[in-house]
LOLUMDO-967803 format. One record per residue (C-alpha): x, y, z; residue in one letter. Coordinates in nm, 4 decimals. Each point is the difference from the previous one (the first is absolute). Layout:
% LOLUMDO-967803
torvo east:X; north:Y; up:Z; aa:A
...
This chain:
% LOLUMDO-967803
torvo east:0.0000; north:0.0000; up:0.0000; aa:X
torvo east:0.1265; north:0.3421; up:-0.1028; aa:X
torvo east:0.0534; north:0.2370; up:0.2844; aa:X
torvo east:-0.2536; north:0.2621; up:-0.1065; aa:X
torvo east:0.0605; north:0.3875; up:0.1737; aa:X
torvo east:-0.1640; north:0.2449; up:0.0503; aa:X
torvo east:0.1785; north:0.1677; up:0.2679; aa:X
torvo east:0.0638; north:0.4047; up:-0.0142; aa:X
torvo east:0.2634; north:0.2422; up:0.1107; aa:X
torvo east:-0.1274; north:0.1806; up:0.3012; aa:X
torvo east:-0.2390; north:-0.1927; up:0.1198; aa:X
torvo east:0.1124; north:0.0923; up:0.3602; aa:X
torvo east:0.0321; north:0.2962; up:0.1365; aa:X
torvo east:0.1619; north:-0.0099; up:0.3507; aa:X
torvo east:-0.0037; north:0.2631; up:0.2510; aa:X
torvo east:0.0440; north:-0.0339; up:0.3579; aa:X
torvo east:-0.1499; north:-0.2701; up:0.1115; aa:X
torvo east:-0.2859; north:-0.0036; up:-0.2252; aa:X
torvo east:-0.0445; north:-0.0599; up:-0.3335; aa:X
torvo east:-0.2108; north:0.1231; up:-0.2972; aa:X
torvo east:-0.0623; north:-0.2867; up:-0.2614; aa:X
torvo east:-0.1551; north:0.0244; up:-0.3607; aa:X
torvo east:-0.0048; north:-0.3201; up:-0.1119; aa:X
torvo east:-0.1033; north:-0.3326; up:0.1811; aa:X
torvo east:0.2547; north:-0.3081; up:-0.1140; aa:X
torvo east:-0.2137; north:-0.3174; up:-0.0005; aa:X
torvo east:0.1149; north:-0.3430; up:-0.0870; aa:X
torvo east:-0.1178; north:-0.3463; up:0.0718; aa:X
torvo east:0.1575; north:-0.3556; up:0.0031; aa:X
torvo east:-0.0068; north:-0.1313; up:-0.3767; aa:X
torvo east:-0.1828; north:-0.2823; up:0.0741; aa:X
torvo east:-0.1908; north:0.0173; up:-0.3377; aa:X
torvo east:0.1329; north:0.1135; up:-0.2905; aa:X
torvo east:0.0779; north:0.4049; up:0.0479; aa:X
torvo east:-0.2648; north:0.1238; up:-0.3338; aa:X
torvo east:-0.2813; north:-0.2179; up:0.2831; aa:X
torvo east:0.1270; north:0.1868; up:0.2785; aa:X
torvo east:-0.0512; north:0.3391; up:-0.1769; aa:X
torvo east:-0.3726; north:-0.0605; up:-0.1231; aa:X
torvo east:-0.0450; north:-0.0730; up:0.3632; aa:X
torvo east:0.1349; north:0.2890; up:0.1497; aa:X
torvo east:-0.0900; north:0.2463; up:-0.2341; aa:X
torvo east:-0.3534; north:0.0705; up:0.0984; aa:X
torvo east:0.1187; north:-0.0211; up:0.4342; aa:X
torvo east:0.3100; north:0.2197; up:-0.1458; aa:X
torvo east:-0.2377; north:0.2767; up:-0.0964; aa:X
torvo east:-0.2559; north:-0.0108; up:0.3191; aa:X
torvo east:0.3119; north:0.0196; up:0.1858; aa:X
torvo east:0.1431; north:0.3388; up:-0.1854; aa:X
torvo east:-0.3475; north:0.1320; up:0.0980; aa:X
torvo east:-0.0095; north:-0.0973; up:0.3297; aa:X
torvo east:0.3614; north:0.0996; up:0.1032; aa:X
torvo east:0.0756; north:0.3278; up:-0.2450; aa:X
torvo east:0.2972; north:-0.1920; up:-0.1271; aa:X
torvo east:0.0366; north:-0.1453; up:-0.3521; aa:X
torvo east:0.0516; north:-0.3400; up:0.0281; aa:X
torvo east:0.2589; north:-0.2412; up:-0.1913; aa:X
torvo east:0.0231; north:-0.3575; up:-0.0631; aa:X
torvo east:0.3453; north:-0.1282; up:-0.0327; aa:X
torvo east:-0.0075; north:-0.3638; up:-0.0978; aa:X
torvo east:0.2976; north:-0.1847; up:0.1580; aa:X
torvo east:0.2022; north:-0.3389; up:-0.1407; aa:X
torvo east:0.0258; north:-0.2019; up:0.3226; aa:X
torvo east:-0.1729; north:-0.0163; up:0.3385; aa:X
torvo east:0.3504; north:0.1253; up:0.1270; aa:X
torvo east:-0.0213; north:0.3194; up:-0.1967; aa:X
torvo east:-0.2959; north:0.0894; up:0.1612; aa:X
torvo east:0.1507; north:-0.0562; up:0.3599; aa:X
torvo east:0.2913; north:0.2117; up:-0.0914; aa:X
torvo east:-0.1947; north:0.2775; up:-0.2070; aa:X
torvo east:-0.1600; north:0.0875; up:0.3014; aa:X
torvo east:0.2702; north:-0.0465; up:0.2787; aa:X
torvo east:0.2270; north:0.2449; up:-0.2617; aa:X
torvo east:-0.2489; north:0.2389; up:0.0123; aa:X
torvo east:-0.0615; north:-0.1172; up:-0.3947; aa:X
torvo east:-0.3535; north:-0.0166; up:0.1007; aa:X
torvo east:-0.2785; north:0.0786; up:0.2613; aa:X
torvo east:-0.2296; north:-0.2305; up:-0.0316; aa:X
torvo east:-0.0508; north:-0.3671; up:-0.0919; aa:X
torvo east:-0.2055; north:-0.2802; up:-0.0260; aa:X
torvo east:0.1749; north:-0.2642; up:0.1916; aa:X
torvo east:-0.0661; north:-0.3906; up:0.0706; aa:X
torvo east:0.0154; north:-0.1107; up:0.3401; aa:X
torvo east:0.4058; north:-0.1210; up:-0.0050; aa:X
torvo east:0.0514; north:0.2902; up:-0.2318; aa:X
torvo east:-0.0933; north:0.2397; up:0.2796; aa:X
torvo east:0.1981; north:-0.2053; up:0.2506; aa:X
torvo east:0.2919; north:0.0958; up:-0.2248; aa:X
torvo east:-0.0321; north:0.3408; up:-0.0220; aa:X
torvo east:-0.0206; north:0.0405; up:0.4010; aa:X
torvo east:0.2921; north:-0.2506; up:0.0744; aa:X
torvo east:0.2259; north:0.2103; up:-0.2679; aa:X
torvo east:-0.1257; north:0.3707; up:0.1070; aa:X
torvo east:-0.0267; north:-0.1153; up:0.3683; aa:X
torvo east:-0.2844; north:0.0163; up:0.0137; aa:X
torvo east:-0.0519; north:0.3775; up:-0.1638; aa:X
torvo east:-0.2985; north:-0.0718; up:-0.2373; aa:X
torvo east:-0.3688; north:-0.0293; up:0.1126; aa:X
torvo east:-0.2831; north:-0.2329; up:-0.1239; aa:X
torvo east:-0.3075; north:0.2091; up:-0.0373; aa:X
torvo east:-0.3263; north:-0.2037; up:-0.1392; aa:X
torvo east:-0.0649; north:-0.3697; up:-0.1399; aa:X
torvo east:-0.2875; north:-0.1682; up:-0.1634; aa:X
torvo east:-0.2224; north:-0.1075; up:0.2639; aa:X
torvo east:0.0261; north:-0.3562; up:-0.2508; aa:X
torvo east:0.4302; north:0.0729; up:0.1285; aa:X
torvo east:-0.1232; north:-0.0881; up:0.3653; aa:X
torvo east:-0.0885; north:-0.3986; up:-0.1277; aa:X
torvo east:0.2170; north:-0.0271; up:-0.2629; aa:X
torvo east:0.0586; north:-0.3741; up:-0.2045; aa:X
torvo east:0.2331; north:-0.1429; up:-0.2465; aa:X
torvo east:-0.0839; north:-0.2832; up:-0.2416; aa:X
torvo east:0.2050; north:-0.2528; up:-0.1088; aa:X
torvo east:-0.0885; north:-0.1302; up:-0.3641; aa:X
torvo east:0.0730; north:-0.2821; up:-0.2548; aa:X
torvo east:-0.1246; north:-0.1812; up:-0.3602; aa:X
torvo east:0.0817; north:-0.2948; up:0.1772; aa:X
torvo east:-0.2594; north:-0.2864; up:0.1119; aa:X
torvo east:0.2747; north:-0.1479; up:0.2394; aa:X
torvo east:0.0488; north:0.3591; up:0.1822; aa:X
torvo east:-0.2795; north:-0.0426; up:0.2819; aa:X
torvo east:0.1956; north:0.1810; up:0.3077; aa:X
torvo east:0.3200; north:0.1606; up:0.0957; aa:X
torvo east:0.1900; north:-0.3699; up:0.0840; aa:X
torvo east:-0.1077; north:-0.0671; up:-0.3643; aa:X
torvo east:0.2350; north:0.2561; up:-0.1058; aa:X
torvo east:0.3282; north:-0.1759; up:0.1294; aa:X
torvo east:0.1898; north:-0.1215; up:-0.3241; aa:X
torvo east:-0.1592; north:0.2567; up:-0.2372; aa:X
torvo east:0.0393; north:0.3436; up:-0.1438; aa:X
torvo east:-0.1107; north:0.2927; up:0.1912; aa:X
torvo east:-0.0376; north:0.3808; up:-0.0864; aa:X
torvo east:0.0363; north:0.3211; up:0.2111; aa:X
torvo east:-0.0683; north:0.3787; up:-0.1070; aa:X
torvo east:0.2593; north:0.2121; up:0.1476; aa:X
torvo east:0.2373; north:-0.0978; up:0.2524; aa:X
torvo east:-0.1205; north:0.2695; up:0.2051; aa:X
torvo east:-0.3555; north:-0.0636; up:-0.0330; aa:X
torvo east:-0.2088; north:-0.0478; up:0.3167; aa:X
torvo east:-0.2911; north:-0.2008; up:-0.1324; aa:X
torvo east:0.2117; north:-0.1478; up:-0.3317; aa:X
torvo east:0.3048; north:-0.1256; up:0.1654; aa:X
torvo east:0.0019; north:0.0431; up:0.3652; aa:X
torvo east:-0.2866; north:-0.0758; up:0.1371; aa:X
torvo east:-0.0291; north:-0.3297; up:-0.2389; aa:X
torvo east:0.3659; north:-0.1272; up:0.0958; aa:X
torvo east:-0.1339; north:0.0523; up:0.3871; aa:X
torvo east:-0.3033; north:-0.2133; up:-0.0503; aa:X
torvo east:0.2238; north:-0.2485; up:-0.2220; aa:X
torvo east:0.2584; north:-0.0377; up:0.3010; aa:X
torvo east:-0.3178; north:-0.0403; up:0.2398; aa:X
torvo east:-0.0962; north:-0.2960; up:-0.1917; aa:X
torvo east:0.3344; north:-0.1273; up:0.0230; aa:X
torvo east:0.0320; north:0.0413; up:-0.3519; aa:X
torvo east:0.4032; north:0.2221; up:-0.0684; aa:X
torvo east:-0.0039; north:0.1576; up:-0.3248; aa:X
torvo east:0.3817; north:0.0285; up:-0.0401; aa:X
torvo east:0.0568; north:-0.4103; up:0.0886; aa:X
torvo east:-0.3754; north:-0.1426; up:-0.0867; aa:X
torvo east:-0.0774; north:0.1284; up:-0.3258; aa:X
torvo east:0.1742; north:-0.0476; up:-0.3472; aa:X
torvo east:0.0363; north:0.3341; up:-0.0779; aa:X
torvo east:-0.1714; north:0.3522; up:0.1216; aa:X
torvo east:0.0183; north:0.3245; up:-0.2305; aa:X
torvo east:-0.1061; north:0.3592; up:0.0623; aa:X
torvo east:-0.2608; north:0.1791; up:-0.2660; aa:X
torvo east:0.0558; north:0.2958; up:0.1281; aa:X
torvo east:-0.3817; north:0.0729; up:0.0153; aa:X
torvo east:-0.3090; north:-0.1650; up:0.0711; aa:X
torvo east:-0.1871; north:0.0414; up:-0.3653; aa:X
torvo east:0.3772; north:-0.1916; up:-0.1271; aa:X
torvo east:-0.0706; north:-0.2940; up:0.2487; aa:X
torvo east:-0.3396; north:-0.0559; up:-0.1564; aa:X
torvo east:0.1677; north:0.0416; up:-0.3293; aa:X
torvo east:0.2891; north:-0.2664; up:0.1385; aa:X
torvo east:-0.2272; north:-0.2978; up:0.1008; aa:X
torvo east:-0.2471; north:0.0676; up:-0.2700; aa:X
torvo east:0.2813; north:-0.0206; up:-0.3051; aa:X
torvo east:0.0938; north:-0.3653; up:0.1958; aa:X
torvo east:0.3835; north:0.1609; up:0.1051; aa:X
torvo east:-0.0895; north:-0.1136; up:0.3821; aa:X
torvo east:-0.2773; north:-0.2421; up:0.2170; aa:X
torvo east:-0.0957; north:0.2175; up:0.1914; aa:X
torvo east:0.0054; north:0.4164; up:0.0927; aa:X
torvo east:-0.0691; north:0.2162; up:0.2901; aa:X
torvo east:-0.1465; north:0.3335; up:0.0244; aa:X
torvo east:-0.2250; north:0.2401; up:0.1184; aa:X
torvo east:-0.3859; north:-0.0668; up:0.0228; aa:X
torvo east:-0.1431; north:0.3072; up:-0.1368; aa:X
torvo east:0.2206; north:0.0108; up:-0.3087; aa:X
torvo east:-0.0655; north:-0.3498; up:-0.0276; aa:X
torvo east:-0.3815; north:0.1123; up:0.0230; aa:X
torvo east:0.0577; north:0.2622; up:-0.2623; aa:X
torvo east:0.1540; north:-0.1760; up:-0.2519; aa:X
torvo east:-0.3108; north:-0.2639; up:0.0454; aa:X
torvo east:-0.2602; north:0.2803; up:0.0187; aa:X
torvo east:0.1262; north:0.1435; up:-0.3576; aa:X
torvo east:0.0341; north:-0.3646; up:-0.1521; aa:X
torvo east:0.3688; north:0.0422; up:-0.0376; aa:X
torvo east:0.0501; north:-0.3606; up:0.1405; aa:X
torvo east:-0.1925; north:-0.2981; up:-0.0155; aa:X
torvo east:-0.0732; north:-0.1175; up:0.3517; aa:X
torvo east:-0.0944; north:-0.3492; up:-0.1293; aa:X
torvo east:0.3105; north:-0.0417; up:-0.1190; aa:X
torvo east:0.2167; north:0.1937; up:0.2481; aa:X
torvo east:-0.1180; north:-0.0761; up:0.3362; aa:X
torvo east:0.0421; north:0.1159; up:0.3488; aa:X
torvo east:0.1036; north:-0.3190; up:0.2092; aa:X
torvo east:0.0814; north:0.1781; up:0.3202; aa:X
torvo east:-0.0874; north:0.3462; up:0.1642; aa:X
torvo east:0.2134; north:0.1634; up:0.2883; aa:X
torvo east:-0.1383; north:0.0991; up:0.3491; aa:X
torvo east:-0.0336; north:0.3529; up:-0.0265; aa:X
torvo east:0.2491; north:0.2473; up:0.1047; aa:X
torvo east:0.0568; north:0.4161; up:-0.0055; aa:X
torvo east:0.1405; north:0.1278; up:-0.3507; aa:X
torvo east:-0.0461; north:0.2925; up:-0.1627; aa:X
torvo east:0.0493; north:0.3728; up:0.1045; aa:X
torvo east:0.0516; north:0.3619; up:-0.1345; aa:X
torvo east:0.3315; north:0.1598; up:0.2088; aa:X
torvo east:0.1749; north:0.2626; up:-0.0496; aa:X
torvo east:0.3291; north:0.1506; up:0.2172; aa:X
torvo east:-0.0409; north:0.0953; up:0.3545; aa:X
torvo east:0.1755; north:0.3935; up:-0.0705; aa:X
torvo east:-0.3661; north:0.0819; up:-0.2707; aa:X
torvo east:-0.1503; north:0.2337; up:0.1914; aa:X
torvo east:-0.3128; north:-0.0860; up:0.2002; aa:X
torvo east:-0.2416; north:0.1895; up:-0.1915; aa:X
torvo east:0.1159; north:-0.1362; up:-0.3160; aa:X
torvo east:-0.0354; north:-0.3774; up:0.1875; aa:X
torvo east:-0.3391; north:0.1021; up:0.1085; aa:X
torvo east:-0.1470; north:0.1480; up:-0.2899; aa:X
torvo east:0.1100; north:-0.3272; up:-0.2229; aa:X
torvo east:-0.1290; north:-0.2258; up:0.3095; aa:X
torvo east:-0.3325; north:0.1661; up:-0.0345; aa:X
torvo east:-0.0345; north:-0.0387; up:-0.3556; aa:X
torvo east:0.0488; north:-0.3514; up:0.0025; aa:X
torvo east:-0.2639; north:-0.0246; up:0.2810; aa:X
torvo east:-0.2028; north:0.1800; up:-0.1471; aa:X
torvo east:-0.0426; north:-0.1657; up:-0.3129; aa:X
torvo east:-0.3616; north:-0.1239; up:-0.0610; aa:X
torvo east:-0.1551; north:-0.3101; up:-0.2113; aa:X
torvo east:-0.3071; north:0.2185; up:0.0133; aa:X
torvo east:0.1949; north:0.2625; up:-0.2026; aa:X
torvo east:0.0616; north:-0.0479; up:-0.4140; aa:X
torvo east:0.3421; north:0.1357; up:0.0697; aa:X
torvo east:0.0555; north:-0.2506; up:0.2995; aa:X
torvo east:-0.1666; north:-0.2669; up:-0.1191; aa:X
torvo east:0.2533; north:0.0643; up:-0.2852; aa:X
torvo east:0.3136; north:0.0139; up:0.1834; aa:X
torvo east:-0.0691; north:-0.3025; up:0.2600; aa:X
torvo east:-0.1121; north:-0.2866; up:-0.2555; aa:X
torvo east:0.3511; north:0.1170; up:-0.1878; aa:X
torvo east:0.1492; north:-0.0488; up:0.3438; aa:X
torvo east:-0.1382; north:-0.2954; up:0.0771; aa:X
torvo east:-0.1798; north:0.1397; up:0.3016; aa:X
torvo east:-0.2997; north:0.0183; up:0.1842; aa:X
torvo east:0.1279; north:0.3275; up:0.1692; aa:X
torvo east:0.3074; north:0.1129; up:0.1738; aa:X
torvo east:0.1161; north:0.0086; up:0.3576; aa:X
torvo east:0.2183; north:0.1345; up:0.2790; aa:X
torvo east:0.3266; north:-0.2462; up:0.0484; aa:X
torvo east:0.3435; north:-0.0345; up:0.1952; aa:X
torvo east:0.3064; north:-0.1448; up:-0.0006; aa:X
torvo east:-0.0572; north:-0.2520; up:0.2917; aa:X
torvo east:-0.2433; north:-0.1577; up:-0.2385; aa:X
torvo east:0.2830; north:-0.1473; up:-0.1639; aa:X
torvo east:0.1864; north:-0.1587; up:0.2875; aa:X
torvo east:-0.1204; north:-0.3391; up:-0.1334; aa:X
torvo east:0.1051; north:0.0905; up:-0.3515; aa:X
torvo east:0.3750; north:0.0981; up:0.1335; aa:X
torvo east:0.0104; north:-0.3838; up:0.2311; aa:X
torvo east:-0.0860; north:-0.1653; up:-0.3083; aa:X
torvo east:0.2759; north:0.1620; up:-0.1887; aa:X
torvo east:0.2540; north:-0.0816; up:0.2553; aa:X
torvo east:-0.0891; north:-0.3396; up:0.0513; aa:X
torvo east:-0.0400; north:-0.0976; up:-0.3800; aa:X
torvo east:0.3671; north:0.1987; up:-0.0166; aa:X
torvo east:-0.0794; north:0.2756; up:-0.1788; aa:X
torvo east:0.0912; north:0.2447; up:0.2118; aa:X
torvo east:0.2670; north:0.0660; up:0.2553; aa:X
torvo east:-0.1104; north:-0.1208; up:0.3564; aa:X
């Protein structure tokens, strides 16, 4: 994926210990392909210019890490993080950046694990066969399936025949579908998109097994944006309505039935589960 910028001299301008800011950097993990990622955000992109004062830009990243870094660099103010993604960002800022809403559907979130093949019934199934991630930094395409694989006794690096990263959910689909692997894992509401719009045949590609649900998901943004910046984008989120043509709009592209308030200790679990499937540092 091409790095794609938008990014503008003077975007900042510091003074004391408060700043003035034109334009509001977003981003967002590139867990579909980065022209998907723009539809979506194009219509929340321009509610948020209205709600804020700001314009608004979407800067389409080429890795999970890019996003991490983009906004600990000061590259960016806000993204759209997964649930390990965010863990990330705190362990390497130390803990300067601040999760501000999630999906209420981020509270109970679910992988699926997928296959073509009749023999694939359950996760123990899987021992001998192909497997494929999304990102190696994805919370509900790579770590929270390898921690529900080691649960079941089942090691990915020893037990399988071979695992390989997509790099994004919609490419796992694309993966088992084309016959390169047995089996996939990724996140349930891409998994339900890609149904919904017919873009995969579910009698054909199945889901065999479907995670316990965990916390994924969040918008955050550094801890030094001021607080009436934070609050202003906190309330538009909130405030967005089903009942509204505009928020109706906005929240089916999101994949949500509305937003809400979230912190960082909702991701404790998220951060054990990394450590203990090695991921990160313990």
């Amino acid at each position: 994926m091409k790095l794609i910028s938008f990014l503008a001299a003077g975007m900042l301008l510091v003074s004391g210990s408060s700043f003035a800011q034109q334009v509001l950097r977003v981003s967002a993990i590139p867990d579909e392909a980065p022209t998907e990622l723009q539809r979506k955000f194009k219509p929340l992109g321009e509610y948020l210019e209205k709600k804020t004062g700001m314009k608004v830009e979407f800067t389409p990243v080429t890795d999970y890490a890019a996003s991490v870094e983009g906004l600990i660099n000061n590259k960016l103010d806000m993204v759209w993080f997964g649930g390990f993604t965010f863990v990330q960002a705190r362990e390497r800022s130390r803990g300067q950046v601040v999760p501000l809403v999630q999906r209420v559907e981020d509270e109970k979130f679910r992988s699926v694990f997928i296959t073509t093949s009749p023999a694939i019934t359950k996760l123990a199934d899987l021992k001998g066969k192909t497997l494929s991630f999304g990102s190696e930094s994805s919370t509900s395409g790579h770590l929270m399936p390898r921690s529900f694989l080691l649960a079941a006794q089942v090691d990915p690096d020893s037990d399988l025949k071979r695992i390989a990263f997509s790099g994004a959910h919609d490419a796992t689909v694309a993966a088992v579908a084309g016959g390169k692997v047995d089996a996939g894992a990724l996140n349930i509401s891409i998994w339900q998109k890609l149904v919904d719009e017919k873009k995969v045949d579910p009698a054909k590609v199945r889901v065999f097994y479907t995670t316990p649900p965990y916390y994924d998901y969040n918008w955050t943004v550094r801890a030094d944006m001021p607080a009436d910046l934070k609050k202003k984008i906190t309330n538009a989120f909130l405030a967005l309505d089903a009942g509204t043509p505009e928020g109706k709009q906005i929240l089916e592209l999101q994949k949500a039935s509305k937003f809400i308030p979230t912190r960082a200790e909702n991701y404790t679990a998220i951060e054990a589960a990394a450590k203990n499937a090695g991921l990160l540092k313990k």
